[in-house]
C-alpha positions, 0 to 999 in steps of 0.5 A: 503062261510059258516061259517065252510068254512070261520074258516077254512080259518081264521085259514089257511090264514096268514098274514105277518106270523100271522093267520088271525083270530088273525090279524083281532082280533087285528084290532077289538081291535085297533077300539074298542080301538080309539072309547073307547079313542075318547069317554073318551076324549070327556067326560073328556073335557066336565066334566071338562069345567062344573066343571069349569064353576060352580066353577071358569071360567077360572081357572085351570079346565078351562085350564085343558080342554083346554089342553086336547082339544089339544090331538091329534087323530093320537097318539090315533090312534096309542096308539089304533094300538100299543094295537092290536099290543100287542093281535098279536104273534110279534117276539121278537125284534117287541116286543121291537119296540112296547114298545118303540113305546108306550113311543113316543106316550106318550112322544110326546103327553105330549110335545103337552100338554106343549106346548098348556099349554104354549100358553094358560098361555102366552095368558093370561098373554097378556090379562090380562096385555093389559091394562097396555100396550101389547106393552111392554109385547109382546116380553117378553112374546114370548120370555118366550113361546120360552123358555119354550117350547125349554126346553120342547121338548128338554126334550122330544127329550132326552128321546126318544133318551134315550129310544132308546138306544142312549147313551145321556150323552156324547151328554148332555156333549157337549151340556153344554160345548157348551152352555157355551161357547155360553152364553160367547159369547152372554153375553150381549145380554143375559144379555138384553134379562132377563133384557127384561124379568125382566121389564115386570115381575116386571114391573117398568115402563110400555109403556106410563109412563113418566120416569127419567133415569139419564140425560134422561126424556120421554116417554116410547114408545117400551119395546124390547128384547134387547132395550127400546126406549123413547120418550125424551121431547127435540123430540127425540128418546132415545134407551137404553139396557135393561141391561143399564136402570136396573142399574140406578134409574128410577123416574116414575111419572105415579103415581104421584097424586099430586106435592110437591114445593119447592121454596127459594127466598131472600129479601134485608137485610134492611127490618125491623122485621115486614116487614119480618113477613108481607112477610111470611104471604103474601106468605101464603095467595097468596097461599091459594088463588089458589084452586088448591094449599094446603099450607103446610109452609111459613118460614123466614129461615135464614140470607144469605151473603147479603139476608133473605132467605124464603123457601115456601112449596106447594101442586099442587094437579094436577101432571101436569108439564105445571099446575105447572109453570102456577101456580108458575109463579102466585106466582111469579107474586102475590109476586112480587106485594106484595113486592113492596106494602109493600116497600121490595126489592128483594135481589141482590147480591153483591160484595165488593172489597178492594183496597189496596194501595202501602206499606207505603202509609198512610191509608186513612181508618186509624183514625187520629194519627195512623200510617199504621202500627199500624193500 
């Protein structure tokens, strides 16, 4: 076949209605379109991956690359179709379809940028934080992703209906009438589930910490979506809402670096002024005797009902809880000794009670010639 034959039959041939010099018009764009697309994607994911490499790994250009690394071919394959699509004399209502075809192409392609965006943000919260404790921020941060991600296509998925000619606002109506009535029911599983999300944001405790929660002390083992789990100290497993372990102070003693001791003791009201003296300066130097304590005061405090009370502050510098008792356990022991060396007792408590006698019997206490009553 020669050329003249062969225009000739272009220009006679047809294809669903068209010519088919135009058809094949059409496909040459749409290749030319994807080879075109396929290089500019190529060349944008490189230059940015240098551009953030030079200026800042793992930066925004860093995360830029990686989402456009995440384009998909089928829609360039598309988007190239939908090009030679608009080179052809479609019919009126085709022309329409191809417009709305290029708004699901674009609509769906940024739903897929959002959600490997979302992927990436989210994976490296995880690393960033797996020192702290993945375990904790696991759920959390799936259950952000989910979210974010629900949102997105739900978006998506709204404004292609839109586009379409569905009418959408009653159906966006139903959705929040719906979702209120929902959220009413699920309250409290709502309710732990942004707890869930507040703890490993703020971050007021992490797995691992040992913790106070009123009556409760522990480890913290597990940080769910609903629930946190504790290691209590008794053996046991404590399981509280999230919601529940918000409302009440949390003493978290992970950065505690050293501990500060109060402790009173009392000694028999009989001691003599220096006695009391000689206590005090005992007690500091038992104190400073221990290398791993840093005396802060020693004070003769007041009188009690039947003692000389003495309160004594120290530092352990160690926030071991088992150090500590070893340690005031040797003060203890250290002061005992002291007390007996310089002759003072401890105080004890004591109870006076009173007899009275019968009325107008003589009062054996009252002094003599003066009657009961007088007295």
């Amino acid at each position: 076949m020669d050329f003249a034959s062969a225009s000739a039959w272009l220009r006679a041939e047809t294809f669903w209605g068209m010519p088919a010099a135009g058809v094949l018009v059409a496909l040459a764009a749409a290749a030319g379109t994807y080879i075109v697309l396929t290089l500019l994607l190529r060349w944008a994911i490189a230059r940015t991956r240098r551009h953030a490499d030079t200026r800042r790994p793992g930066g925004p250009g860093s995360l830029l690359a990686q989402v456009l690394a995440g384009t998909s071919h089928l829609l360039i394959l598309l988007a190239a179709l939908l090009v030679g699509a608009g080179m052809l004399d479609l019919p009126g209502r085709w022309h329409d379809r191809v417009g709305q075809l290029w708004f699901l192409a674009v609509a769906v392609q940024i739903g897929l940028w959002g959600t490997r965006a979302t992927a990436i943000a989210v994976e490296r919260y995880r690393q960033h934080h797996g020192a702290a404790g993945a375990g904790q921020i696991s759920a959390s941060a799936t259950l952000m992703s989910w979210g974010l991600r629900t949102v997105l296509w739900a978006t998506v998925l709204l404004a292609i209906l839109s586009n379409l000619g569905v009418n959408i606002t009653a159906f966006i109506a139903s959705l929040g009438v719906g979702g209120i009535a929902v959220a009413l029911a699920v309250q409290n599983v709502l309710g732990d589930l942004f707890a869930s999300m507040a703890i490993a944001v703020d971050k007021p405790f992490e797995v691992g910490d040992f913790i106070v929660v009123g009556n409760i002390a522990g480890s913290v083992q597990q940080v769910g979506v609903k629930t946190t789990r504790i290691r209590a100290l008794s053996g046991e497993q404590v399981v509280m809402s999230n919601t529940d372990l918000l409302k009440q102070t949390i003493n978290n003693y992970r950065y505690m670096r050293e501990r500060r001791i109060v402790f009173t003791f009392g000694i028999a009201q009989d001691a003599t002024p220096e006695q009391a003296e000689a206590v005090a300066q005992a007690v500091r130097a038992i104190i400073e005797a221990e290398p791993q304590l840093r005396f802060d005061r020693a004070h003769f405090k007041g009188f009690g009902a039947s003692s000389l009370d003495y309160e004594v502050v120290y530092i352990v510098q160690d926030p071991g809880y088992n150090l500590y008792m070893d340690l005031q356990q040797r003060i203890n022991l250290a002061l005992l000794r002291q007390l007996q060396a310089l002759g003072v007792r401890l105080a004890v408590p004591v109870n006076r009670v009173l007899v009275a006698g019968p009325p107008g019997a003589p009062d054996e206490d009252a002094p003599a010639g003066v009657s009961p009553q007088a007295a």
